[in-house]
C-alpha positions in Angstrom: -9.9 21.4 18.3 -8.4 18.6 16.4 -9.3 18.5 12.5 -8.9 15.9 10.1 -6.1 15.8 7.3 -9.1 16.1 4.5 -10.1 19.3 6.3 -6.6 20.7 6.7 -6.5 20.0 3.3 -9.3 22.2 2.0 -8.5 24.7 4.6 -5.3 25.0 2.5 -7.6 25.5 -0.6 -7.4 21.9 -2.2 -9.2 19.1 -1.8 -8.9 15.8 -1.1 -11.8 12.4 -1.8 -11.7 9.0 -0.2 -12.8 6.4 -1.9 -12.4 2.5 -1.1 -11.7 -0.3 -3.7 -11.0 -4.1 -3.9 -7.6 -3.3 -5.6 -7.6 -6.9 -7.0 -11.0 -6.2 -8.7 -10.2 -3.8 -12.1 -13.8 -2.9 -12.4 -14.0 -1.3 -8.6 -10.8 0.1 -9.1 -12.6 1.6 -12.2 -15.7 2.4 -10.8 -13.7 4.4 -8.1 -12.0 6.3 -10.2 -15.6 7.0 -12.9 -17.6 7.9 -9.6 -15.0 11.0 -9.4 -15.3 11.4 -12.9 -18.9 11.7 -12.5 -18.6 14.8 -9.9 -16.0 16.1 -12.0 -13.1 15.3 -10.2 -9.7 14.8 -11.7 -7.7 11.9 -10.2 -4.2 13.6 -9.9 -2.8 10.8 -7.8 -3.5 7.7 -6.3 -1.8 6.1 -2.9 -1.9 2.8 -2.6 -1.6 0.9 1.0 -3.0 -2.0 0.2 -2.1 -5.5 2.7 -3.2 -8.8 4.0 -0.8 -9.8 6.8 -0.7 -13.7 7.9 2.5 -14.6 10.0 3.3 -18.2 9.7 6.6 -20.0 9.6 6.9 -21.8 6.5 6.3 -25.2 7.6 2.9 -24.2 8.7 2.1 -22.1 6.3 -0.7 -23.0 3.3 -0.5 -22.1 -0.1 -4.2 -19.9 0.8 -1.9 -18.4 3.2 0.5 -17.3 0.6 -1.9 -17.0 -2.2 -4.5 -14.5 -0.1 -0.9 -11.8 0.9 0.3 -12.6 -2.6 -3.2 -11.3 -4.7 -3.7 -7.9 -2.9 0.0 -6.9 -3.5 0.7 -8.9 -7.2 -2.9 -9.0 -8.4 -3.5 -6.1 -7.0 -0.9 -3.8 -8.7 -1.8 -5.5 -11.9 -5.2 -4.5 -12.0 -4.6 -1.3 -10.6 -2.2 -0.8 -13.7 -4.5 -2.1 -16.4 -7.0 0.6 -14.5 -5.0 3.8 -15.2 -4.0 3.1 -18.5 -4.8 6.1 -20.1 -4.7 8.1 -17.4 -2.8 11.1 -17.0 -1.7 11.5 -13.4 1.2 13.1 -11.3 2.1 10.5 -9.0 1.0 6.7 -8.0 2.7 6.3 -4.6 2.7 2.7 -3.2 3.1 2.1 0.8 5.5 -1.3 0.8 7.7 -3.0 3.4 11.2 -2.7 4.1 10.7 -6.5 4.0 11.2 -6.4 0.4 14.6 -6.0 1.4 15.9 -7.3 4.4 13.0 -10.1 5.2 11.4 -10.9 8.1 11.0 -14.7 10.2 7.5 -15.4 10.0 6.3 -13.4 6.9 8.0 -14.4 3.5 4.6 -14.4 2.3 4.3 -10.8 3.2 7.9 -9.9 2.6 7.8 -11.6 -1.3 4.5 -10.3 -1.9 6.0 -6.7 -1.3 9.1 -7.6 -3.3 6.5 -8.5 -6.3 5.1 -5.3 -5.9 7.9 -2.9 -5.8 9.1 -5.0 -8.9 5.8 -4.7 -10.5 5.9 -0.5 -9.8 8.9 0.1 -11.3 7.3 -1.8 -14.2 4.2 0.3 -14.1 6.3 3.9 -14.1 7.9 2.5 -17.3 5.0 1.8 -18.9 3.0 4.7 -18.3 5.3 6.9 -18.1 4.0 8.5 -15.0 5.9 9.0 -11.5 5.8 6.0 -9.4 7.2 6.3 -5.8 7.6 3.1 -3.1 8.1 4.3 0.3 9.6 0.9 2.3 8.5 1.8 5.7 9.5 -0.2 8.8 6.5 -1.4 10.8 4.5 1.2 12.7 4.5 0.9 16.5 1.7 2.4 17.7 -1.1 1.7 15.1 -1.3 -1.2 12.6 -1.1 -4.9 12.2 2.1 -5.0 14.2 1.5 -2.6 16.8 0.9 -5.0 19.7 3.8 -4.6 22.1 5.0 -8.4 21.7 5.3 -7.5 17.4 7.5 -4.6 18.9 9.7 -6.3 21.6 10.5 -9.0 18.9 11.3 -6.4 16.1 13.3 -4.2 17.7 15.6 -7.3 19.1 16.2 -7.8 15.8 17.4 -4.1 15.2 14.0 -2.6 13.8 12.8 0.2 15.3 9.2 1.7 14.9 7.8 4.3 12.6 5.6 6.4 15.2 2.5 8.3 13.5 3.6 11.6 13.8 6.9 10.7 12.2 5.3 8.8 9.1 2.5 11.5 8.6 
């Protein structure tokens, strides 16, 4: 019988809550985090793997393009920072790119919107004086916005190999 990560969790004796948010929008980042507060939860962390992929080449890319990846990883980080303020948590752990680093043809929307936000991380641990973790993962093969075979014949020509799911849980 297969069982989810939330019940190996409390199997364990912990727990673990879900909730969604608009990450650009402060006040559902905030209403998230008051709806636990309200069933007497204690944030201890918070895991952010927020995205908006749009592949174009630059030439036909739009500045909507680069403004709509650009607000959930800039804007986004902002408001989730003006959000916890206050807060006194173990660990804010942010799911970015390796394309922060090296780049990628086709995505330097994607790849300077996660450059913004591992910048604007580092910022945040500084300011809040809280743990702040970036893990820069390759692309995920099986699962994901990339996961179509062509996304992984083209990748891994250029050298970049898939993380699978078992390896990245």
């Amino acid at each position: 019988e297969k069982i989810s990560v939330m019940e190996r969790i409390e199997n364990l004796g912990g727990a673990a809550y879900y909730y969604q948010a608009d990450i650009t929008d402060r006040n559902s980042v905030k209403s998230a985090i008051e709806q636990l507060s309200k069933e007497r939860y204690e944030v201890n962390g918070v895991i952010v793997g927020a995205m908006v992929l749009k592949d174009k080449s630059l030439i036909t890319m739009t500045k909507q393009d680069m403004e709509d990846v650009l607000q959930v990883k800039a804007r986004g980080t902002i408001e989730l920072w003006k959000a916890l303020k206050g807060m006194k948590l173990d660990f804010v752990l942010f799911l970015s790119s390796v394309n922060a680093m090296i780049g990628s043809a086709g995505q330097s929307n994607y790849c300077a919107a996660c450059a913004v936000q591992d910048s604007l991380a580092y910022a945040m641990a500084e300011d809040l004086k809280i743990p702040v973790k970036i893990i820069n993962w390759s692309y995920w093969g099986s699962v994901g916005a990339v996961s179509s075979s062509s996304y992984n014949e083209k990748l891994m020509e250029k050298g970049l190999y898939p993380v699978q799911v078992k390896e990245g849980m």
